[in-house]
Each structure stands twice: as C-alpha cells, then as structure tokens.
C-alpha positions as CSV (number, residue, x, y, z in Angstrom):
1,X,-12.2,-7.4,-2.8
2,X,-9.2,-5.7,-2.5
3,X,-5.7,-6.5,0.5
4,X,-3.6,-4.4,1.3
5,X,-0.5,-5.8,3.0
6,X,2.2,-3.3,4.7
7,X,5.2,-4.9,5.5
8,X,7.3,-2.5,8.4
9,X,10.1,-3.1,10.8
10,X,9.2,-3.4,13.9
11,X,7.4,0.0,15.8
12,X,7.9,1.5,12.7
13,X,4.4,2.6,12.1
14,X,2.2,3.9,15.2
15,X,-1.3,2.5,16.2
16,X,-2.7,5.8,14.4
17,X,-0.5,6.3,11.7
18,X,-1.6,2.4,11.0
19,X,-5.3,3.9,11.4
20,X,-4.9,7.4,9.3
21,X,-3.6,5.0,6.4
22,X,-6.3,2.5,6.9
23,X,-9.0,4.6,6.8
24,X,-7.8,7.1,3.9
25,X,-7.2,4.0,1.6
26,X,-10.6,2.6,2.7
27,X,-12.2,5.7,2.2
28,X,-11.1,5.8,-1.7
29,X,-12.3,2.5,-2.2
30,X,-15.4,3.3,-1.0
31,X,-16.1,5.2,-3.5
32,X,-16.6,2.7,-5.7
33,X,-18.1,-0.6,-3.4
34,X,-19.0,-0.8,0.1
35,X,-16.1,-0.4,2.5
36,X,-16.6,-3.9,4.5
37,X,-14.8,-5.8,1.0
38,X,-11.5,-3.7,1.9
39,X,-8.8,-5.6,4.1
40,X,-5.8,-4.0,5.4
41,X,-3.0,-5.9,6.8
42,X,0.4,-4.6,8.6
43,X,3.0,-7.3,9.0
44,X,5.9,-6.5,11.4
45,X,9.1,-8.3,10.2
46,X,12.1,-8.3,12.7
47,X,14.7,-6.4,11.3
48,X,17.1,-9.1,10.4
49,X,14.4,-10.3,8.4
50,X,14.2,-7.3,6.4
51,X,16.6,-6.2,3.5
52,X,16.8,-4.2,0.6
53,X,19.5,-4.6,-2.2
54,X,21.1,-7.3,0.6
55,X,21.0,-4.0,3.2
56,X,18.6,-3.6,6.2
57,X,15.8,-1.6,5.6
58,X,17.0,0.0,9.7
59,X,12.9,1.1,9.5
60,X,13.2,3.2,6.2
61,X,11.4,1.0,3.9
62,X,7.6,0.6,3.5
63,X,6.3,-2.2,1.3
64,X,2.8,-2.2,0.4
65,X,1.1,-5.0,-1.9
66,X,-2.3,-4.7,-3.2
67,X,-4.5,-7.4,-4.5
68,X,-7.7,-7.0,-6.2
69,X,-9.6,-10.4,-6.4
70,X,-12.6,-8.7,-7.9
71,X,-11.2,-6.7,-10.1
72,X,-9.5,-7.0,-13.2
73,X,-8.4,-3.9,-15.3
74,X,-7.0,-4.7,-19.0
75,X,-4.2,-2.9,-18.9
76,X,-4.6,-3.1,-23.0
77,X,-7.7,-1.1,-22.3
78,X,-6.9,2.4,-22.6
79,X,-9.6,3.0,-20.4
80,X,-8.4,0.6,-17.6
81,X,-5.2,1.4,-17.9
82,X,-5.9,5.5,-17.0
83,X,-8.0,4.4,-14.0
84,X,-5.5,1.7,-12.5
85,X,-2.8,4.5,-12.5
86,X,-4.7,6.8,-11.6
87,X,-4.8,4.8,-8.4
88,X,-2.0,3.9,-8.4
89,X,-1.0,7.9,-8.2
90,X,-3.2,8.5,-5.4
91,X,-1.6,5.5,-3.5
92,X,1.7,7.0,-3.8
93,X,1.1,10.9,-3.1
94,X,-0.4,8.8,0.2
95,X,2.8,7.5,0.8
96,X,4.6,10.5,0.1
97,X,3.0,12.4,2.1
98,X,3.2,11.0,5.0
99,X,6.9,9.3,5.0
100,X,8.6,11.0,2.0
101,X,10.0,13.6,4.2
102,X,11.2,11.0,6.9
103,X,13.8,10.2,4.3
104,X,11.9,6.2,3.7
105,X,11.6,4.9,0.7
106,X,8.8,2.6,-0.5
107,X,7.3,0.6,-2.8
108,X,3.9,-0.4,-3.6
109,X,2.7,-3.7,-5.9
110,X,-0.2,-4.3,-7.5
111,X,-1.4,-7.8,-8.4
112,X,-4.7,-8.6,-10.1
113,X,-6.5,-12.0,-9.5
C-alpha cells in the first residue's frame, strides 16, 4: 500500500492544488490495485523548520516521499528496474508540470518496505 508524504511551507499548496495532485497520483495507482490502498499525506512545516543546504526553502521546495509497503521491485531485475523508473518519470513530469515554472525545486524519495 503505497504513502505519499508532501512536506510544504506553510499555504504553499492550495486546497485544490493538494486535490489535483492527490487524485492524478491516485489515479495511476489505480491502474494497478484498487485506489482505497493509496494514502496521501501533506505536512505543513513552519518555515523556520524548513531548510535546504542550511537555507530556507521561503516556499520553493516540495519534498515528496513514497513508500510502498506492498511492493518490492528488485532493482537487480531488469524488469523491475524499467517499471520503478518509469514511475518514478511519471512522478516527476507531475511535479514539473505543475511547479517547475514557479521557479520550486523538489525532490521526490522512494523507499521500499
């Protein structure tokens, strides 16, 4: 079951810009197991809690973490390997898409479990 965590400053992500990436990230999964297993998360952290490189992030930084607890790609699999970044390149043109030209930079992790 895969979580996704977004960690923001504070207002930096709208009520539906926090639904339009919730529901295109659901909707991928869902090709593949029934929605309900997909958890998204956005965590708010006050922006002197927030720093890049030892600099505030000032609302121009998007982290994203994804864990997948049921599933578990060999990355020595050439096989796995293509379809985990294949996700991985639909996660960022998501991204990009909708905050590259804002000028924010982001970064997403993926953790198997």
């Amino acid at each position: 079951m895969p979580i996704l965590k977004f960690y923001t400053s504070p207002n930096q992500l709208s009520s539906v810009e926090k639904q339009d990436l919730a529901t295109v990230l659901t909707s991928k999964y869902a090709e593949l197991m029934p929605a309900f297993f997909v958890n998204i998360m956005f965590h708010e952290l006050p922006t002197d809690s927030f720093y890049m490189a030892g600099i505030p992030t000032d609302g121009k930084f998007l982290r994203l973490t994804i864990e997948h607890t049921a599933v578990n790609w060999d990355t020595n699999k050439p096989a796995d390997l293509t379809q985990s970044k294949r996700f991985l390149d639909f996660v960022g043109r998501v991204l990009q898409e909708r905050f590259g030209e804002r000028g924010w930079r982001f970064v997403a992790l993926f953790l198997l479990s």
